[in-house]
C-alpha positions in Angstrom: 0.0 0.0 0.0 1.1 3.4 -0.4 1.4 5.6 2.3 -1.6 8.0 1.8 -3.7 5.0 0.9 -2.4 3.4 4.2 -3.0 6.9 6.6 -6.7 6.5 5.2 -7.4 2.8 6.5 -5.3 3.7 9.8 -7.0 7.2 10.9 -7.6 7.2 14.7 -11.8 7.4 14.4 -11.9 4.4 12.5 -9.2 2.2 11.5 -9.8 -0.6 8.9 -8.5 -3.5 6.9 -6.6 -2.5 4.3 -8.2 -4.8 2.0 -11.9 -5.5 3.1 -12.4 -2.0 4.6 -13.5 -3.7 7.7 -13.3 -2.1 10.8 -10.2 -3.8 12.9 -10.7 -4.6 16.1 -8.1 -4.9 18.9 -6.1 -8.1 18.4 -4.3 -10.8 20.3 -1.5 -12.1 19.6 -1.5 -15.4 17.0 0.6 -17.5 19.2 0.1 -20.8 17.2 1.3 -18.8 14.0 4.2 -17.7 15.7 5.1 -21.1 17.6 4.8 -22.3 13.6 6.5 -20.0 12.1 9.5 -20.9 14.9 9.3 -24.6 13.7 9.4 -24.0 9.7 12.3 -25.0 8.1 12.7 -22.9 4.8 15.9 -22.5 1.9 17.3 -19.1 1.6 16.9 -18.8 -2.5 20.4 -16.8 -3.2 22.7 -19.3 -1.0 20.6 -21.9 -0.6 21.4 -22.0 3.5 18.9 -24.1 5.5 16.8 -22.3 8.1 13.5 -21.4 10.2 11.5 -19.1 9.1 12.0 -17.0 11.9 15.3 -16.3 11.4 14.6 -15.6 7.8 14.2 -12.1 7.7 17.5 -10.8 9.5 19.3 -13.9 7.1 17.9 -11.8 3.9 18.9 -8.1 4.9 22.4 -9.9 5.2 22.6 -12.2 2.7 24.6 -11.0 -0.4 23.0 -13.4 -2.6 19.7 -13.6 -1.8 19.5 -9.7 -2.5 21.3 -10.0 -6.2 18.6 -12.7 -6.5 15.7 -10.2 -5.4 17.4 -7.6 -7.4 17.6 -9.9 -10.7 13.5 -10.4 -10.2 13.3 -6.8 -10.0 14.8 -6.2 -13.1 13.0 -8.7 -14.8 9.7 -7.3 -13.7 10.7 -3.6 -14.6 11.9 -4.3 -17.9 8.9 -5.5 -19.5 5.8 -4.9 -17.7 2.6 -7.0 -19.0 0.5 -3.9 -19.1 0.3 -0.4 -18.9 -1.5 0.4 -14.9 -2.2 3.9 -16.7 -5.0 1.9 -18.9 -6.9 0.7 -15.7 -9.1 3.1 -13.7 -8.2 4.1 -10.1 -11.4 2.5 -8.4 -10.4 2.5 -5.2 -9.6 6.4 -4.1 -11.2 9.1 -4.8 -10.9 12.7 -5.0 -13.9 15.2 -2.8 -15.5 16.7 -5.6 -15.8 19.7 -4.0 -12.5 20.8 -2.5 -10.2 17.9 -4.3 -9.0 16.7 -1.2 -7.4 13.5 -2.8 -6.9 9.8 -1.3 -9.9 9.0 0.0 -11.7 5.6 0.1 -15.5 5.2 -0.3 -16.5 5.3 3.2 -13.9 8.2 3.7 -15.2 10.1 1.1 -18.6 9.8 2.1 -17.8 10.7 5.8 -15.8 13.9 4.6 -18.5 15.0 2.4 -21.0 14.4 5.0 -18.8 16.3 7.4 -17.6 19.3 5.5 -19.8 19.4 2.3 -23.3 18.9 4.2 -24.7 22.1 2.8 -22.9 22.4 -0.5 -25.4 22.6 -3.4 -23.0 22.6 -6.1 -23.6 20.4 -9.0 -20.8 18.1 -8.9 -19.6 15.0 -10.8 -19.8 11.6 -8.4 -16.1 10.3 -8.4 -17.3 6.7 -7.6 -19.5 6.3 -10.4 -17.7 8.4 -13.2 -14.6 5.4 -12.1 -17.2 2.4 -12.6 -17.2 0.9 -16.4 -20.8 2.5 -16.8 -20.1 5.6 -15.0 -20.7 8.9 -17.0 -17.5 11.3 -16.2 -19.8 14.4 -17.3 -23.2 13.6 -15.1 -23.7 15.9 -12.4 -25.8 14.7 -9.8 -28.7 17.2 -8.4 -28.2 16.3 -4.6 -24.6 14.4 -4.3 -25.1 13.7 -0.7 -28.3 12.3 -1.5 -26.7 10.4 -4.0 -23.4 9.5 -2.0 -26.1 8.2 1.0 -27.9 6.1 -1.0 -25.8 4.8 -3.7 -22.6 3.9 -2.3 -23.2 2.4 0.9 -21.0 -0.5 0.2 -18.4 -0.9 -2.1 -18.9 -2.2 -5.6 -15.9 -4.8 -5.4 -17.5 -7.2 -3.0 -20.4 -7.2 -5.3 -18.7 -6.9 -8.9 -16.1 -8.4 -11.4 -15.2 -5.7 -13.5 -13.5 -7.9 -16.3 -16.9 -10.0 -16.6 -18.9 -9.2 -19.5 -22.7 -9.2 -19.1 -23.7 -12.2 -20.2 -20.9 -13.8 -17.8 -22.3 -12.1 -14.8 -25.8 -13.5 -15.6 -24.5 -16.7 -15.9 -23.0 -16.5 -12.4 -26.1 -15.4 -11.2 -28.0 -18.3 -12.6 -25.6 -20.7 -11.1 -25.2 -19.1 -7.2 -29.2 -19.4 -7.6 -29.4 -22.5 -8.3 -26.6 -23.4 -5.9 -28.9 -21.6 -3.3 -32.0 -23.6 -3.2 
């Protein structure tokens, strides 16, 4: 994650998962994981050395040859890359619409707007939706917090496969229905 994107999930009101946007709670310590990850043997993949996987990380930021070996899979991945990230829109932050406050998340942005942009009537384009495949980057809603309230209280990736075609989403919903009865 990048930094700003990370500030967002960790802000002191409400902190949440970084992936699922769920709210974290406080958490104990995993002490079977870590009794497990004390007991796994693994192979350094520059020298080949035998270890646990504890010790792992302080092996790799000494280990000559398992950095050249990171390095050379760097390189590899830089010189070609399989497509260009510019061609796929940015669905998951969002700029306010009204001040351009940038980096926010769904539920951020809808908090903020809610917050500092309660009494705005400006005309404004939704961010969310002009983003979506169907969006329409000119609309301007009438009554964006309307809008923001009732359209986008969940997020559209738990509910949407944006490289499925219509007819492929129809079949999935035929099948989960038929899985559900």
């Amino acid at each position: 994650f990048c930094t700003p994107c990370l500030q967002e999930c960790l802000k002191p009101k409400k902190p949440v998962c970084g992936v699922c946007r769920s709210t974290l709670s406080a958490g104990t310590r995993a002490l079977d994981l870590e009794k497990q990850i004390e007991m796994t043997e693994t192979t350094c993949n520059g020298c080949n050395k035998k270890m646990y996987l504890s010790k792992m990380r302080s092996h790799a930021a000494s280990c000559s040859k398992y950095q050249n070996y990171i390095m050379e899979g760097v390189k590899a991945v830089t010189k070609e890359p399989l497509y260009n990230t510019r061609n796929f829109p940015n669905r998951f932050t969002f700029p306010c619409p009204y001040c351009n406050e940038k980096n926010f998340d769904q539920e951020g942005l809808v908090e903020h707007c809610k917050t500092l942009h309660s009494m705005d009537a400006k005309q404004v384009v939704c961010p969310i939706c002009a983003s979506m495949p169907w969006g329409d980057p000119n609309y301007r809603s009438a009554n964006f917090m309307e809008h923001l309230q009732r359209r986008h209280r969940f997020s559209y990736d738990t509910f949407v496969d944006y490289d499925a075609d219509e007819d492929d989403m129809m079949a999935q919903v035929l099948m989960r229905s038929l899985r559900d009865k």
